[in-house]
C-alpha positions in Angstrom: 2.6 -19.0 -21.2 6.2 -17.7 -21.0 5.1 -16.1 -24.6 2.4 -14.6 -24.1 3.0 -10.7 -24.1 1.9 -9.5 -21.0 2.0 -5.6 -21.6 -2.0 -5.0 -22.8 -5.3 -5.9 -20.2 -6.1 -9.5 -19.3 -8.4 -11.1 -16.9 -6.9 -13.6 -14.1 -9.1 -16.8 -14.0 -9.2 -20.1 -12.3 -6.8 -22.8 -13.3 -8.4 -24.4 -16.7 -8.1 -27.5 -15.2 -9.7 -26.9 -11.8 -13.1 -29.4 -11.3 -14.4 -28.3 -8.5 -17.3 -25.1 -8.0 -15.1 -23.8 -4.8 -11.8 -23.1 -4.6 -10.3 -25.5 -2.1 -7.7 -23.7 -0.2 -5.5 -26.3 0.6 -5.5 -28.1 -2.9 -2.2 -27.4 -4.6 -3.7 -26.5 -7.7 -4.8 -23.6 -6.5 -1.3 -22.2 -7.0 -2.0 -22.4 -10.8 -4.4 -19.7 -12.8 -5.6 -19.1 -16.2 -5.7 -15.9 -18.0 -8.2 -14.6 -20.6 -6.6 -13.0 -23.4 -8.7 -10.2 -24.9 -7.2 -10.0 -28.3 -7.6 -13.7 -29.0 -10.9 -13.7 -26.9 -8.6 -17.6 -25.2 -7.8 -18.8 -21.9 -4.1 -19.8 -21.5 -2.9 -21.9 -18.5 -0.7 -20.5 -16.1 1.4 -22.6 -13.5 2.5 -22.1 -10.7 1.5 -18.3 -10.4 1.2 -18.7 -6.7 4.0 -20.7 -6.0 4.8 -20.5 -2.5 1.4 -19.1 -1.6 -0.7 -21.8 -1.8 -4.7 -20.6 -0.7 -4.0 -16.8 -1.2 -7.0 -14.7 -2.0 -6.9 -11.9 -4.0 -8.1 -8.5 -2.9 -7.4 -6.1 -6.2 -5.0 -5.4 -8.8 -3.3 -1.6 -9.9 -0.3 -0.7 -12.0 -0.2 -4.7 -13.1 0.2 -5.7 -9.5 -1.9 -8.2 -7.7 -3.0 -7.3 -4.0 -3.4 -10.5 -2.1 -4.0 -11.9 1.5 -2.4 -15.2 2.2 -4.3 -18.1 4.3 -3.4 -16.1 7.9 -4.9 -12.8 6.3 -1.7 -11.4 6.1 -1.4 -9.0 2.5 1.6 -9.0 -0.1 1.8 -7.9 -3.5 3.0 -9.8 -6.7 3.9 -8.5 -9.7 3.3 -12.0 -12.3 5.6 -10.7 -15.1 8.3 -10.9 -12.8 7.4 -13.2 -10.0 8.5 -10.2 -7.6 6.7 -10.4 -4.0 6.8 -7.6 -1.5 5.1 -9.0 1.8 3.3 -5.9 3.9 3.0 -5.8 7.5 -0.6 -7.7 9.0 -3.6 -5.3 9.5 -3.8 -3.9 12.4 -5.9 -5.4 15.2 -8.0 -2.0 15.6 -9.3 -2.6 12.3 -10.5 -6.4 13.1 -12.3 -5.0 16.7 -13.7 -6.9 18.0 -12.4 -9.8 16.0 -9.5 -12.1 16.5 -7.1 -12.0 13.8 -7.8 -16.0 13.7 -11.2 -15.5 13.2 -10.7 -12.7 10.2 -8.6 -15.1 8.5 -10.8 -18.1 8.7 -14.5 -16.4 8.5 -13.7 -13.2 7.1 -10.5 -13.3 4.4 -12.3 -13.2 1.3 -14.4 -10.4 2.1 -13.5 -7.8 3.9 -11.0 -5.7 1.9 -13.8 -4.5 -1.2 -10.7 -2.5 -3.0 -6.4 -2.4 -3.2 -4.5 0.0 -5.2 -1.1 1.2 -5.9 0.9 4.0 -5.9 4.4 4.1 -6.9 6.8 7.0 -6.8 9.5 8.0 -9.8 12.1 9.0 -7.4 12.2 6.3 -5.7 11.2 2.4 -5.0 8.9 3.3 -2.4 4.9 2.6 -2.9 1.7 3.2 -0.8 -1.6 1.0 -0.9 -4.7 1.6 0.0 -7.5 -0.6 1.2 -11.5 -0.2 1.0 -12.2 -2.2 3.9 -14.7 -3.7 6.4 -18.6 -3.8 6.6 -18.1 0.0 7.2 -16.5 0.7 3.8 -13.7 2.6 5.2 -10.2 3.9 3.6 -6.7 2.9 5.1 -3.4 3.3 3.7 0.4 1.0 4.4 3.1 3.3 3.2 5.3 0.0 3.2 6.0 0.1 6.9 2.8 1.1 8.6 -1.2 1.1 8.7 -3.1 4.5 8.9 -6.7 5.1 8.7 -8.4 7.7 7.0 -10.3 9.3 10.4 -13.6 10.1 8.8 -15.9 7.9 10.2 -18.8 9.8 8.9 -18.2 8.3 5.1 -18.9 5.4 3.4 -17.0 4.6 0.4 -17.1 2.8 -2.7 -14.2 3.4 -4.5 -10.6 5.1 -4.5 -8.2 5.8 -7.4 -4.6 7.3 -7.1 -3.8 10.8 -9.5 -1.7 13.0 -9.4 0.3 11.6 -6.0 -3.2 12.1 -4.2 -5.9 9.7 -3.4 -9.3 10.1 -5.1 -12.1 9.0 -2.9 -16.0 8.1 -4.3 -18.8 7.8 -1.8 -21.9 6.2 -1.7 -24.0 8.9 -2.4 -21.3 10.4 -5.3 -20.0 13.2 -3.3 -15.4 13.0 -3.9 -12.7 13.5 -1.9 -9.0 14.1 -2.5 -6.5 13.6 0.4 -3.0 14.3 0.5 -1.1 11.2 2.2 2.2 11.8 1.5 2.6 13.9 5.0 2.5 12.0 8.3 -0.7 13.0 8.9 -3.3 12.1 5.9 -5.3 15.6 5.3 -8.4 16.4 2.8 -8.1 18.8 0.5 -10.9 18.6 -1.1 -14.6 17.8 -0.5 -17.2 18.5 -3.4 -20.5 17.6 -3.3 -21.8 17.4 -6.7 -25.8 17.1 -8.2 -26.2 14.2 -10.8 -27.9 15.2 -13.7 -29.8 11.9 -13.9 -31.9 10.5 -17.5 -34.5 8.5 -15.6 -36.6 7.7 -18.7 -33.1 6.3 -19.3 -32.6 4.7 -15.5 -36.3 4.1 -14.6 -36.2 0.3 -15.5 -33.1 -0.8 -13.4 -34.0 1.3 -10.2 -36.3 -0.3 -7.3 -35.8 -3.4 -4.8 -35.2 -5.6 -8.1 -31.8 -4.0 -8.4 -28.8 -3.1 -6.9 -26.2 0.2 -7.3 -22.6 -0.3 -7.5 -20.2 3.5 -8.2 -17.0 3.6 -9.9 -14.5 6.5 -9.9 -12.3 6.8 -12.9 -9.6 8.7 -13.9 -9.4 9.4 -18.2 -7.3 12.2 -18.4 -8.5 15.5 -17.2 -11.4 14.1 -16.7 -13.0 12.7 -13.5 -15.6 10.3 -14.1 -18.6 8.1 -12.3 -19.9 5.0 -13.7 -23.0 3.4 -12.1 -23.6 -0.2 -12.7 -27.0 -1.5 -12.4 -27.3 -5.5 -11.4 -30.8 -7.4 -11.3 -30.4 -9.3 -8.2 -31.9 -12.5 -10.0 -31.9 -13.0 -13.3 -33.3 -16.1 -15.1 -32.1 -18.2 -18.1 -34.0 -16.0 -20.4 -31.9 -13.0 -19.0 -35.0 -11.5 -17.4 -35.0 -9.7 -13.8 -37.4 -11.7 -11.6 -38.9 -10.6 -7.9 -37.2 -13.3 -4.8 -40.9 -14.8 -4.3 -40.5 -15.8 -8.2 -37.8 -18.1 -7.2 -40.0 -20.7 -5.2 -43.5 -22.0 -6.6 -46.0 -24.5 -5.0 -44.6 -26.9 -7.5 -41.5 -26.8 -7.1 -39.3 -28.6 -4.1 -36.0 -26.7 -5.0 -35.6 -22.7 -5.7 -34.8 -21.7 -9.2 -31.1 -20.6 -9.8 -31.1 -16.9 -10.9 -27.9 -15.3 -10.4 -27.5 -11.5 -10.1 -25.9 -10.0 -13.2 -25.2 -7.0 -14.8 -27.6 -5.2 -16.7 -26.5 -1.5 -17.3 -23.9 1.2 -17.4 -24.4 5.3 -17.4 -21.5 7.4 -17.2 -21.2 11.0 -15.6 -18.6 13.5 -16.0 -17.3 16.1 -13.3 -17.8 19.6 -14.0 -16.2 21.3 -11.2 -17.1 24.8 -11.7 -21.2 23.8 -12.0 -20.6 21.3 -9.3 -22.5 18.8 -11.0 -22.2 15.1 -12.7 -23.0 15.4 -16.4 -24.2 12.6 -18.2 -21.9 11.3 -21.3 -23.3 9.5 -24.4 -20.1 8.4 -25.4 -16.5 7.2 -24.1 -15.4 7.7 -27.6 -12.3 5.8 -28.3 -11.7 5.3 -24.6 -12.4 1.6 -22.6 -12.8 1.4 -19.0 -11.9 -1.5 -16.8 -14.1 -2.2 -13.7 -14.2 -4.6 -10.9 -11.4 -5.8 -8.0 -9.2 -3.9 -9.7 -8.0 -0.4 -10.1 -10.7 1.4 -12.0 -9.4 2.5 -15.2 -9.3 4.6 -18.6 -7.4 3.3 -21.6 -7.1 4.2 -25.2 -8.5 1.7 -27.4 -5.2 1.8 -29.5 -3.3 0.6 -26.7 -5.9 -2.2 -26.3 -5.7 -5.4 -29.1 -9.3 -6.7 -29.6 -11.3 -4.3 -27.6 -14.1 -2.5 -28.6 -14.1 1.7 -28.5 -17.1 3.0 -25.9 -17.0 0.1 -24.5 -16.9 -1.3 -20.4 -15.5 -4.6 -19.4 -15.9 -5.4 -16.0 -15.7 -8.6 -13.4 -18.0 -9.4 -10.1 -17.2 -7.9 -7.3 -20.3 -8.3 -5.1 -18.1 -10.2 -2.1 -20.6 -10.7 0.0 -23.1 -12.7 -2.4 -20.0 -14.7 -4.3 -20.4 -17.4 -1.0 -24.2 -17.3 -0.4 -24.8 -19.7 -2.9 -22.5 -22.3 -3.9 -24.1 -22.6 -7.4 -22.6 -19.2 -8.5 -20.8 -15.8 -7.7 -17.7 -14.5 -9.6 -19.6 -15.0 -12.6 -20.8 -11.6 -13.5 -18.7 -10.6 -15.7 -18.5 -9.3 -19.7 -18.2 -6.0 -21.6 -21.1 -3.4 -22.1 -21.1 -1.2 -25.3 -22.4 2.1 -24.4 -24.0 2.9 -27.8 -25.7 -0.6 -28.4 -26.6 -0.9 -24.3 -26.2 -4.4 -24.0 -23.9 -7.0 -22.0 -22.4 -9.6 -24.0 -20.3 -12.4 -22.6 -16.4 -12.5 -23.5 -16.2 -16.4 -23.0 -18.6 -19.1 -22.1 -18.0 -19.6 -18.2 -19.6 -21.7 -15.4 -22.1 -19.7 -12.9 -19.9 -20.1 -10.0 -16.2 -19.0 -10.8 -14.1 -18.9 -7.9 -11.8 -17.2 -7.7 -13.4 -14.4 -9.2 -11.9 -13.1 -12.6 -10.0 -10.0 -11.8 -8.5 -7.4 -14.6 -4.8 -6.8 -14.7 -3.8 -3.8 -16.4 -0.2 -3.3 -17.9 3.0 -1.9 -15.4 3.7 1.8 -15.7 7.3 2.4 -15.2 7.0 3.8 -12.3 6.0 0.6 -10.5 8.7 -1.8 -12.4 11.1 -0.5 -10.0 9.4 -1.7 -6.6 11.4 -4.1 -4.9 10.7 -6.3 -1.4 
């Protein structure tokens, strides 16, 4: 492992030589991980990653930093290449009402923060995360000392990138904002509202109660972009989206297994002056990671064994990975936008847990950041 260059994407996985379907929290083991390596398409072992923090959960990654909660629900951050930790003050008990911090961090760890990401500043050491959090799906921000929440409690959101030294807010129904947190009082600068020039020849067969929606917000260059994900809630061995009354016939004593997986990408760029989300046909030579971590935009070249136009992406449907023991965290793969297909980038179980998560590589910005 010490060999392995750590400076292109790669997927964090379970240990290699973990048994067991469900990660056992107090099992020592769980301090080791795996990760995938794209250009070899190979799982390589990784001890003691999470050495000291044995049971942590991870809630995101950004700028090659890992976002994690340890087993009282209290975040840090670890950077892997280094083995740096910066611990962050607890969540504040308004954002648990009415729960007990106890109950949060035996009931409640592994699902309530959706989304973490990073921003570092070049003048300095100093860094702000932000959180997706809660059944609401609302924004809050630690600016290393202290907890603000975004005060919009009209919003739901689904995802949040940083540009620019502002954060970039996606919400469920695809309208962005842009707030500037940098002050001592987190203001929005912008609020846009745009149409979505929708293909539903192109859509029609993933929409209805058969599937569900998830939005990305990504950052490739200039240009601000939407990705929706379609996932069949239950898929069968022959990769076909079945109804829930499929799942249970007369004959049978047991319901079939049909995970939810992935089944389509479109892509929509932001035209600011029409106001509306354009439909792309291509990424080009661009890649986009999606999932736990960070959304983001890279050039092929600066990817080893990825493929141009192309999405790779993990599960990140918390709230289904722990309905069923028999899967969850397993939805992941890469989806080529010209040949519209998923295909799988290693043979894996149904039930990975934890769930694969991307790392992407450590601007210089953030190699600085110290506890």
């Amino acid at each position: 492992m010490a060999s392995l260059s750590l400076s292109v994407p790669y997927a964090i996985l379970p240990s290699i030589q973990q048994t067991h379907l469900i990660d056992d929290d107090d099992d020592p083991i769980t301090v080791d991980r795996s990760i995938f390596n794209l250009a070899e398409k190979k799982r390589y072992e990784w001890k003691n990653m999470l050495k000291d923090h044995v049971g942590a959960w991870c809630i995101g990654s950004s700028h090659g930093w890992i976002g994690f909660l340890d087993q009282n629900g209290v975040p840090f951050l670890l950077n892997p290449s280094s083995s740096t930790t910066i611990n962050l003050p607890p969540l504040p008990l308004s954002f648990l009402h009415p729960l007990t911090y106890s109950y949060f961090a035996e009931h409640l760890r592994k699902t309530f923060i959706v989304k973490a990401i990073l921003m570092c500043y070049s003048s300095s050491s100093s860094y702000t995360l932000a959180i997706i959090y809660g059944c609401n799906y609302k924004i809050a921000y630690c600016n290393s000392t202290t907890w603000v929440e975004l005060s919009n409690d009209r919003q739901s959101y689904c995802d949040i990138v940083f540009t620019n030294n502002h954060l970039y807010a996606l919400t469920q129904d695809g309208s962005i904002e842009v707030w500037n947190i940098s002050g001592p009082i987190p203001t929005r600068w912008i609020f846009l509202t745009p149409t979505m020039e929708v293909n539903y020849e192109e859509e029609r067969p993933y929409l209805g109660d058969n599937f569900s929606t998830n939005l990305y917000l990504v950052v490739s260059g200039e240009d601000i972009l939407l990705v929706k994900r379609f996932i069949g809630n239950f898929v069968n061995d022959d990769g076909l989206v079945v109804e829930e009354g499929d799942l249970l016939s007369s004959e049978d004593t047991q319901p079939l297994i049909c995970p939810y997986r992935t089944k389509y990408f479109t892509v929509y760029k932001l035209d600011i002056e029409d106001k509306k989300w354009k439909k792309m046909k291509s990424l080009h030579d661009k890649i986009l990671f999606l999932g736990a971590n960070e959304s983001v935009s890279m050039d092929v070249k600066a990817c080893l064994g990825c493929e141009a136009n192309s999405i790779y992406f993990t599960d990140d449907r918390w709230e289904e990975m722990n309905l069923d023991y028999m899967y969850g965290g397993h939805d992941w793969g890469v989806f080529n936008l010209q040949e519209k297909y998923v295909k799988s980038l290693i043979q894996c179980a149904d039930r990975i847990d934890p769930p694969p998560i991307w790392v992407v590589p450590v601007p210089q910005d953030c190699n600085n950041l110290h506890a």
